[in-house]
Rosetta silent file (secondary structure, phi, psi, omega in degrees, C-alpha in Angstrom):
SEQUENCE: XXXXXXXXXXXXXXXXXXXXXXXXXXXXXXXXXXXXXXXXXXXXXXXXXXXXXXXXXXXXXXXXXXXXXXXXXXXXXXXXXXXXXXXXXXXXXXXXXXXXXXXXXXXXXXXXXXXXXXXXXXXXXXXXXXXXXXXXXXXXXXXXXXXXXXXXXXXXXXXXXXXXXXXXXXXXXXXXXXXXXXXXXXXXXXXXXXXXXXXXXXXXXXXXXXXXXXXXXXXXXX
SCORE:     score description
SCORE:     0.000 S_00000001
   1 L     0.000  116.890  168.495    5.569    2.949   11.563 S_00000001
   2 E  -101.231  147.584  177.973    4.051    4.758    8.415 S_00000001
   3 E  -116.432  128.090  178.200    0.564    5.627    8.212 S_00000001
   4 E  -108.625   98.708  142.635   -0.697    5.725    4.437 S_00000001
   5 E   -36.326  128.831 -160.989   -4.327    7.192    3.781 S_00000001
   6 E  -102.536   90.363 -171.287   -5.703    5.347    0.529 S_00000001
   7 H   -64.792   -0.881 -172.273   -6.927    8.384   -1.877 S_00000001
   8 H   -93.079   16.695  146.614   -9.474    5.721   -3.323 S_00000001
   9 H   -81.722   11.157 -164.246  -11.320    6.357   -0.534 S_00000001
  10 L   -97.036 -173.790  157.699  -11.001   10.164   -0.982 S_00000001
  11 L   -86.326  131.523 -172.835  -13.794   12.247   -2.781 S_00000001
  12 L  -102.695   42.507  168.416  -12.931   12.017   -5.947 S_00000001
  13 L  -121.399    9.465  172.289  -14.447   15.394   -7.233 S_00000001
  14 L  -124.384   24.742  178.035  -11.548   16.803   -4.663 S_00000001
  15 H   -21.309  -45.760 -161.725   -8.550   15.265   -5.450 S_00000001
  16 H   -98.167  -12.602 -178.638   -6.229   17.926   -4.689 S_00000001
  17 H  -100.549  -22.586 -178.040   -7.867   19.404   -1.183 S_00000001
  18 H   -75.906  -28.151  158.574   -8.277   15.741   -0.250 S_00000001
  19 H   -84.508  -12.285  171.425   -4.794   15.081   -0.221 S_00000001
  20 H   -66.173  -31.855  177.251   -3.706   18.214    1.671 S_00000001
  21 H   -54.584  -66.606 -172.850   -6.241   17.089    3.993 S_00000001
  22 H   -43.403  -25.554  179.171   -4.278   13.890    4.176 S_00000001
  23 H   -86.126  -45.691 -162.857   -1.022   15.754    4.729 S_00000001
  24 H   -85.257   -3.000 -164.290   -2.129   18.211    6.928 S_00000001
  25 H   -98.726  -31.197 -167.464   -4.064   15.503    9.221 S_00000001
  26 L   137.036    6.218 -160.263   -0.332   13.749    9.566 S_00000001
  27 L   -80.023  161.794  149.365   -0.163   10.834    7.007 S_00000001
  28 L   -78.213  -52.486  172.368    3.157    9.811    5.864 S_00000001
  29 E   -90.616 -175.972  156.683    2.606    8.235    2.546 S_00000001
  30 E  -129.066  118.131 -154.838    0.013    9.015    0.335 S_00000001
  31 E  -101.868  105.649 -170.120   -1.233    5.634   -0.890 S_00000001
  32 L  -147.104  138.351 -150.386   -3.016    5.234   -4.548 S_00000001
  33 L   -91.872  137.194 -166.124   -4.490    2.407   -5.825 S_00000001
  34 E  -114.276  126.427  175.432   -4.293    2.087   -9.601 S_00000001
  35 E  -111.067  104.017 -156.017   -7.378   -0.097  -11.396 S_00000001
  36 E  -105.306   -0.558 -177.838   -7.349   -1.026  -14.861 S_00000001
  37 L    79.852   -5.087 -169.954  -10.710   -3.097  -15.185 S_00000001
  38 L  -135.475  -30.906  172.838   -9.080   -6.041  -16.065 S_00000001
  39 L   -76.722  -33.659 -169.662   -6.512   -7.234  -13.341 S_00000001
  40 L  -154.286  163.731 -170.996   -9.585   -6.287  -10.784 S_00000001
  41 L  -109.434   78.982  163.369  -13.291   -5.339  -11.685 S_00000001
  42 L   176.883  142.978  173.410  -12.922   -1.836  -11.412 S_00000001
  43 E  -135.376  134.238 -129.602  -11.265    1.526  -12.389 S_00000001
  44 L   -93.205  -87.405 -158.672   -9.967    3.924  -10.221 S_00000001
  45 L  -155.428  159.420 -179.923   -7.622    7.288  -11.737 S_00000001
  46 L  -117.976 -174.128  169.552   -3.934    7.362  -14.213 S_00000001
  47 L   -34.919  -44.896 -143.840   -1.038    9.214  -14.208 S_00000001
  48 L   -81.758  -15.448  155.181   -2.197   12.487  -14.976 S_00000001
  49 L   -54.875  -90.009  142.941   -3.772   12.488  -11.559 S_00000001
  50 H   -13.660 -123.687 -161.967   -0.135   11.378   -9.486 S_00000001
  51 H     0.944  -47.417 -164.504    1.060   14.349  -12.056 S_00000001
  52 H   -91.562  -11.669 -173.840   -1.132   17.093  -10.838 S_00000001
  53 L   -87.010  -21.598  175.995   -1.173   16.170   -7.179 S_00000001
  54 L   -30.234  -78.380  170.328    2.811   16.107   -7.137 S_00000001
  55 L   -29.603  -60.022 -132.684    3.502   19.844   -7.208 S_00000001
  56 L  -103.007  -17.584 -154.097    1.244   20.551   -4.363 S_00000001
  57 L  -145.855  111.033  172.057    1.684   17.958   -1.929 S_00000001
  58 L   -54.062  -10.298  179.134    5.252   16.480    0.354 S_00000001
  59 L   -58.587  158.473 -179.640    3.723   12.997    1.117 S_00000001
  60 E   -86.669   99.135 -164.714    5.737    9.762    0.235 S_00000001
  61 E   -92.241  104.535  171.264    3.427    8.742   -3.217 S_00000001
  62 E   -69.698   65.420  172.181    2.850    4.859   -2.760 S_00000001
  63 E   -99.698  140.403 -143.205    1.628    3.576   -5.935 S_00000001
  64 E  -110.303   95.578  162.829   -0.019    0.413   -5.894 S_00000001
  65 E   -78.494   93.415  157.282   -0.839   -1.101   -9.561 S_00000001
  66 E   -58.833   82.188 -174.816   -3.768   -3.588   -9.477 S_00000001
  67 L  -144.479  146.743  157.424   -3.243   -3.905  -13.683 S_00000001
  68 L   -39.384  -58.460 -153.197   -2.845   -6.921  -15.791 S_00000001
  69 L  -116.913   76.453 -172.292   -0.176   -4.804  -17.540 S_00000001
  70 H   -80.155  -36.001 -162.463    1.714   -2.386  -15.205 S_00000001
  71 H   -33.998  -19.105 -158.727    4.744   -2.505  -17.564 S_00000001
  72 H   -92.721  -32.964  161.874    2.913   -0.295  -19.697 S_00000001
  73 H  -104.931   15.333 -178.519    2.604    2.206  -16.511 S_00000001
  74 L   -78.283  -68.645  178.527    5.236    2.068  -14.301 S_00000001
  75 L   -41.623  -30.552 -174.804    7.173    5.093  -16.397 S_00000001
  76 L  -104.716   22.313  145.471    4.317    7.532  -16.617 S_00000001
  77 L  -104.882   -9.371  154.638    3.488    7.002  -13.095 S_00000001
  78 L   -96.040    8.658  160.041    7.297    7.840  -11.774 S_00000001
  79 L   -99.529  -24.031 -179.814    7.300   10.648  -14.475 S_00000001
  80 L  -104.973   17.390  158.603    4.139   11.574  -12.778 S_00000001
  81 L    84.951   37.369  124.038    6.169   11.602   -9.615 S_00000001
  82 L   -42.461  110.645  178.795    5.622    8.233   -8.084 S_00000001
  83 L  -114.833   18.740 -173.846    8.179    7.128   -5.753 S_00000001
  84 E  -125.174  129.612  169.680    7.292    3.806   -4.536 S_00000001
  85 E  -119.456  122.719  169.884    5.645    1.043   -7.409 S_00000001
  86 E   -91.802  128.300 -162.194    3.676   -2.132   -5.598 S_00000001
  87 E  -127.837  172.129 -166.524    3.651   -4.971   -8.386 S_00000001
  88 E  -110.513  142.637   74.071    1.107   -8.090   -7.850 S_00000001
  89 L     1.271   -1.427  174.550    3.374  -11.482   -7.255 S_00000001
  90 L  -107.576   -8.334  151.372    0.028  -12.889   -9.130 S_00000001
  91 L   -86.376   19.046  158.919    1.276  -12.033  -12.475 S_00000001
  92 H    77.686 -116.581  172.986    4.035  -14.619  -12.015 S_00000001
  93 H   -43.880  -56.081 -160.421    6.837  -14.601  -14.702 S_00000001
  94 H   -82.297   20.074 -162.022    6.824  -11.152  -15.414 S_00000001
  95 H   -97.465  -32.592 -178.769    7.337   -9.960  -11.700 S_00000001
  96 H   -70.703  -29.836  157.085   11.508  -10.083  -11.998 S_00000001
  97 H   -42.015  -52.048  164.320   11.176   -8.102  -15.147 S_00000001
  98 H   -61.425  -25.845 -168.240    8.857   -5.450  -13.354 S_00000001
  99 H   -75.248  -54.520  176.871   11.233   -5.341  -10.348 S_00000001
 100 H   -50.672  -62.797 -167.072   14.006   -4.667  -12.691 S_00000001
 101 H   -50.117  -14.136  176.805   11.940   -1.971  -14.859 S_00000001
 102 H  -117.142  -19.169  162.036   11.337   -0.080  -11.840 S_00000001
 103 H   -74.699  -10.075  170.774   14.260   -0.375  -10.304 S_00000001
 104 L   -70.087   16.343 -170.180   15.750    0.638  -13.262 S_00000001
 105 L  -108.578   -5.860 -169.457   13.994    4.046  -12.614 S_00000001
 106 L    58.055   28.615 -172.658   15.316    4.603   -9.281 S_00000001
 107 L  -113.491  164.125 -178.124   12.151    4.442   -7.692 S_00000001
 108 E   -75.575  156.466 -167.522   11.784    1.955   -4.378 S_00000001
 109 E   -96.755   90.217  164.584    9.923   -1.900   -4.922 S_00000001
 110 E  -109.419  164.571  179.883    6.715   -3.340   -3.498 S_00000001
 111 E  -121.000  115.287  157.932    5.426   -6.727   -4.005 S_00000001
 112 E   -89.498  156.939 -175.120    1.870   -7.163   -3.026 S_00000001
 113 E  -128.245  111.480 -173.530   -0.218  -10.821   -2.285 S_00000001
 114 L   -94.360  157.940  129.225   -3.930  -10.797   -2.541 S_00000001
 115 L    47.912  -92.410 -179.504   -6.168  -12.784   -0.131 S_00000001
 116 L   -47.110  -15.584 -166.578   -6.046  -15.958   -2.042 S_00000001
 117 L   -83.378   86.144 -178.362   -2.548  -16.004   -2.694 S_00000001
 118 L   -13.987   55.657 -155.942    0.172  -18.202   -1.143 S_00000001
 119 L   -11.451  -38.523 -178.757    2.714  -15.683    1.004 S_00000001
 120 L   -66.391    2.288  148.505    5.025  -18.010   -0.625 S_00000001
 121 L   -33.654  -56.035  172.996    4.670  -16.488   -3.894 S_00000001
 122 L   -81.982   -8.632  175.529    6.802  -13.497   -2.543 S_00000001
 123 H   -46.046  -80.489 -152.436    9.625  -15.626   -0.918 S_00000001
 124 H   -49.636    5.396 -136.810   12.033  -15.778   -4.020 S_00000001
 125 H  -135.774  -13.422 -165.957   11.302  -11.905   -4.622 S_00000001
 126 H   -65.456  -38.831  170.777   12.287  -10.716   -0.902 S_00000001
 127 H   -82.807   29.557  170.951   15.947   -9.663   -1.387 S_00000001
 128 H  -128.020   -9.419 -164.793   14.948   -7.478   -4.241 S_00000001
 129 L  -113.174 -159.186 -150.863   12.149   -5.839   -3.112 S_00000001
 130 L  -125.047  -21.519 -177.803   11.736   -2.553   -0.644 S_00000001
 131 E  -170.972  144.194 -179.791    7.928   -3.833    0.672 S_00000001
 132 E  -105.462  155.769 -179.959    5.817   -6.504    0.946 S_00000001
 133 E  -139.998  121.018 -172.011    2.222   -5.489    0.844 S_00000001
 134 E   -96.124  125.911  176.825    0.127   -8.362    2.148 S_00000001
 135 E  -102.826  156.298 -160.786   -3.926   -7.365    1.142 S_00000001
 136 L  -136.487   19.375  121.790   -6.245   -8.361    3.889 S_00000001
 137 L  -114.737 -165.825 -173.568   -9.467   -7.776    1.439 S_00000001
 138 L   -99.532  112.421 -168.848   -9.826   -9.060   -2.392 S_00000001
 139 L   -46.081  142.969  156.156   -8.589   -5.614   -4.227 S_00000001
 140 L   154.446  -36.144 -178.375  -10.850   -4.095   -6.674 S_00000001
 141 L  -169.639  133.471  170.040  -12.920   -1.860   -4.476 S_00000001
 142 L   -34.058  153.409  143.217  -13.070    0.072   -1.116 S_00000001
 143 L    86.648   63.466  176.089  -15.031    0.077    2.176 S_00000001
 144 L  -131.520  174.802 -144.464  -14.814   -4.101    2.506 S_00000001
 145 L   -94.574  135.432 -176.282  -14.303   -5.656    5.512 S_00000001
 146 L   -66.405  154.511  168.933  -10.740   -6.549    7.158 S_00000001
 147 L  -127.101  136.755 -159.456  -10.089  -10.389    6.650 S_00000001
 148 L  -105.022  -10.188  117.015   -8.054  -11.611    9.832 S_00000001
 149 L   -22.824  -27.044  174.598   -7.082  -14.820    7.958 S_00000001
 150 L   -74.975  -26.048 -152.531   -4.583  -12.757    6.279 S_00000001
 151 H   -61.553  -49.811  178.728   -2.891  -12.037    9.501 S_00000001
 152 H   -21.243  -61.739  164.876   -0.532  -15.779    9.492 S_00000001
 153 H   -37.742  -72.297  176.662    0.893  -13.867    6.566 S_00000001
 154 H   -31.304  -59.544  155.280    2.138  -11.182    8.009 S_00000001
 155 H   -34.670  -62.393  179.191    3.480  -13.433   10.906 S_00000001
 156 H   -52.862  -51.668 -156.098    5.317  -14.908    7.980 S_00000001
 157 H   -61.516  -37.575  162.808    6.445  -12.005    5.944 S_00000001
 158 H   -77.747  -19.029  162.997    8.216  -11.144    9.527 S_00000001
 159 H   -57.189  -23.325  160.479    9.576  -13.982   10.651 S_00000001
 160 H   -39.060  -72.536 -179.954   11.148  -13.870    7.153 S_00000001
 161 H   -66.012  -50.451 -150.313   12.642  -10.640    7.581 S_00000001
 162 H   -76.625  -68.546 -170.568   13.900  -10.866   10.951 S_00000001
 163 H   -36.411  -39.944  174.671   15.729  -14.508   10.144 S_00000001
 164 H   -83.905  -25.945 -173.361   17.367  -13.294    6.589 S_00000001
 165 L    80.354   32.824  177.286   17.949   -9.891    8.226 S_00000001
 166 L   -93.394 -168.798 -156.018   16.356   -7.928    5.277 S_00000001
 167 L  -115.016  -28.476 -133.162   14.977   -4.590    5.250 S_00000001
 168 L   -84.993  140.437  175.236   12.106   -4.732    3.551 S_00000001
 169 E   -59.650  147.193  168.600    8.560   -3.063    4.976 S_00000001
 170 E  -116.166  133.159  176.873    5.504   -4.939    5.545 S_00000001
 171 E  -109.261  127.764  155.682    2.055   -3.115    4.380 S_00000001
 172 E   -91.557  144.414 -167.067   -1.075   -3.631    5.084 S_00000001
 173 E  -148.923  136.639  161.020   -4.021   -2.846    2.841 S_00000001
 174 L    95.649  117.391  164.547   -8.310   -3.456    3.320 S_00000001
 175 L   105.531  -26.446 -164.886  -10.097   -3.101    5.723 S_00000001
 176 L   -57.750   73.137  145.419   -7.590   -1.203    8.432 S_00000001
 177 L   -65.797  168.179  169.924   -9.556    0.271   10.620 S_00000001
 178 H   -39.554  -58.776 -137.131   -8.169    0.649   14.814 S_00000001
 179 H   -97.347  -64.021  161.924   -9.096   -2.615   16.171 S_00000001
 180 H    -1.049  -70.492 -172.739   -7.224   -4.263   12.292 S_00000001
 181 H   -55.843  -39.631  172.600   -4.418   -2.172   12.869 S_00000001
 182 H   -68.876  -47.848 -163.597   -3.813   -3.154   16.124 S_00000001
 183 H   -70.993  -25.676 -169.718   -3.959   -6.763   15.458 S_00000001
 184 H   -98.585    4.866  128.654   -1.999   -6.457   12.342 S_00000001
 185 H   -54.734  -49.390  148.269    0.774   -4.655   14.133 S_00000001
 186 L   -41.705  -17.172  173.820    0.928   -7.301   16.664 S_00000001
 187 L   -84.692  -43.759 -165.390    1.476   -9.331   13.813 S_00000001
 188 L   107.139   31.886 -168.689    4.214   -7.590   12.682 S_00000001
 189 L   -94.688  161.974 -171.117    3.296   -5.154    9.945 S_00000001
 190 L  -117.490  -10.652 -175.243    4.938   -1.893   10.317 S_00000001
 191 E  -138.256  137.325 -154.214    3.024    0.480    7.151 S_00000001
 192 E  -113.077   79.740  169.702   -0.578    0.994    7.361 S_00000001
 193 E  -101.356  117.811 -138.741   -2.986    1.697    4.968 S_00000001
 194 E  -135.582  122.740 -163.238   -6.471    2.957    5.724 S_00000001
 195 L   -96.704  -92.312 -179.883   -8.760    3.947    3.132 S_00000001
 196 L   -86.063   -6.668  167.673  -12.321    4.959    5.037 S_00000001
 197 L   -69.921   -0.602 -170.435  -10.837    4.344    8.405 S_00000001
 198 L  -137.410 -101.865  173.644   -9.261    7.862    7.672 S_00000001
 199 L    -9.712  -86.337  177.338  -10.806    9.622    4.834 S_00000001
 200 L   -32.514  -14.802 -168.242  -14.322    8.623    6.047 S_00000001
 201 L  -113.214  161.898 -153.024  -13.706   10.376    9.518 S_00000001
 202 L   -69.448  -37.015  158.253  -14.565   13.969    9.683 S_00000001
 203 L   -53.944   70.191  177.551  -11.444   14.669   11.963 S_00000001
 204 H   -67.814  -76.768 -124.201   -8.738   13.073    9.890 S_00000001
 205 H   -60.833  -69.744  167.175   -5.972   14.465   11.752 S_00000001
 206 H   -26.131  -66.692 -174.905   -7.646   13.006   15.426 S_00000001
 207 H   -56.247  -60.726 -179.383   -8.111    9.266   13.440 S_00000001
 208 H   -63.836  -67.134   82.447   -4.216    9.248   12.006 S_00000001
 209 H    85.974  -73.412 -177.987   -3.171   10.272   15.503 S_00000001
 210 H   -75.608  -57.971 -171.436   -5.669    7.676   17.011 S_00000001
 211 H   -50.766  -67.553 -121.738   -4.232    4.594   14.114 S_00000001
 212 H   -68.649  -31.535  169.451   -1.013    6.300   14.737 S_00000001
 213 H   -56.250  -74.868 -161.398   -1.087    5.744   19.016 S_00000001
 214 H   -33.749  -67.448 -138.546   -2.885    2.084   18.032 S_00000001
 215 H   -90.028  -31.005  167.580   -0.096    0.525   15.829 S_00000001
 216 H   -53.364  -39.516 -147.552    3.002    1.891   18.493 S_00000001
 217 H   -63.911  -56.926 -133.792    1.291    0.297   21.179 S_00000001
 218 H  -106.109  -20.762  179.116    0.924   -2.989   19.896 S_00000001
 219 L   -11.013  118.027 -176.547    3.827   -3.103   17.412 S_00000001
 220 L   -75.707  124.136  149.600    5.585   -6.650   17.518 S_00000001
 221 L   -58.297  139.826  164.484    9.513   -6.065   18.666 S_00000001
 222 L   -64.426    0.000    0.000   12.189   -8.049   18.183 S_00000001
């Protein structure tokens, strides 16, 4: 079980104490969501962010591009020491080309599915990638509501994995608060991502701790 804090939920006139906070409370990953204004109606922080937070901080850097055009970022955000890139399965064509372009880079593969978005989208893409990241709001901006209609996915993405025998992680994103977390563990997701369920509480380390307790408990087994 990984727990990933969501820096777009951090204050973002603190970049750099807010992720030690995140490290020092217990997260595993550090999870940050890239916005380009045009893929989603909103825009969050670029490389040169990832770049300065590297140096300073041991977390597992999850980055997740919500962009029309990640091709044009996937290199300066694993130059800027990204070691995971999440791709959309809603640009279509261009998603075996992105898989390749980042695996050519040595960095690890996610495929994320927003809301609206068939699971089945992500079938033909499963033995290539490293994570599926099923979103359980509509991306584009923080502190929305879990949607618990997403969960069948999840059900799916594992029943997937367990039958083909693949490897690949399932992530959750929007919304994860405790009572979320639980149910979407029970579902069968295994990496967590919690924007203001963590960052909002004054205690981080006591909240990942409390997620961290949540998501063993209920974790679906084989």
């Amino acid at each position: 079980m990984k727990i990933a804090p969501s820096l777009l939920a951090a204050d973002f006139g603190k970049f750099q104490q807010e992720a030690a906070r995140a490290e020092r409370a217990g997260g595993d990953w550090l999870h940050l969501d890239i916005m380009d204004g045009h893929f989603v109606p909103n825009i969050s922080f670029g490389p040169d962010v990832v770049k300065a937070l590297r140096p300073k901080n041991k977390m597992f850097f999850d980055v997740h591009l919500m962009c029309l055009r990640p091709e044009i970022l996937i290199e300066p955000f694993a130059k800027a020491g990204g070691e995971q890139i999440i791709i959309h399965a809603e640009l279509d064509q261009k998603v075996n080309d992105l898989i390749w372009q980042i695996r050519n880079l040595n960095l690890k593969v996610g495929l994320a599915v927003n809301p609206p978005t068939s699971i089945a989208a992500a079938e033909p893409y499963l033995d290539k990638i490293d994570l599926l990241l099923v979103m359980t709001v509509n991306p584009g901006f923080g502190g929305q509501s879990f949607m618990g209609e997403c969960l069948p996915k999840v059900q799916q993405a594992w029943e997937w994995r367990r039958q083909r025998g693949l490897g690949y992680r399932i992530e959750v994103d929007g919304g994860v608060d405790l009572a979320a977390a639980a149910e979407c563990a029970h579902a069968g997701a295994d990496t967590f991502v919690s924007g203001t369920g963590l960052f909002g509480k004054r205690n981080m380390k006591q909240a990942v701790t409390r997620m961290r307790a949540t998501v063993e408990k209920n974790r679906k087994r084989n």
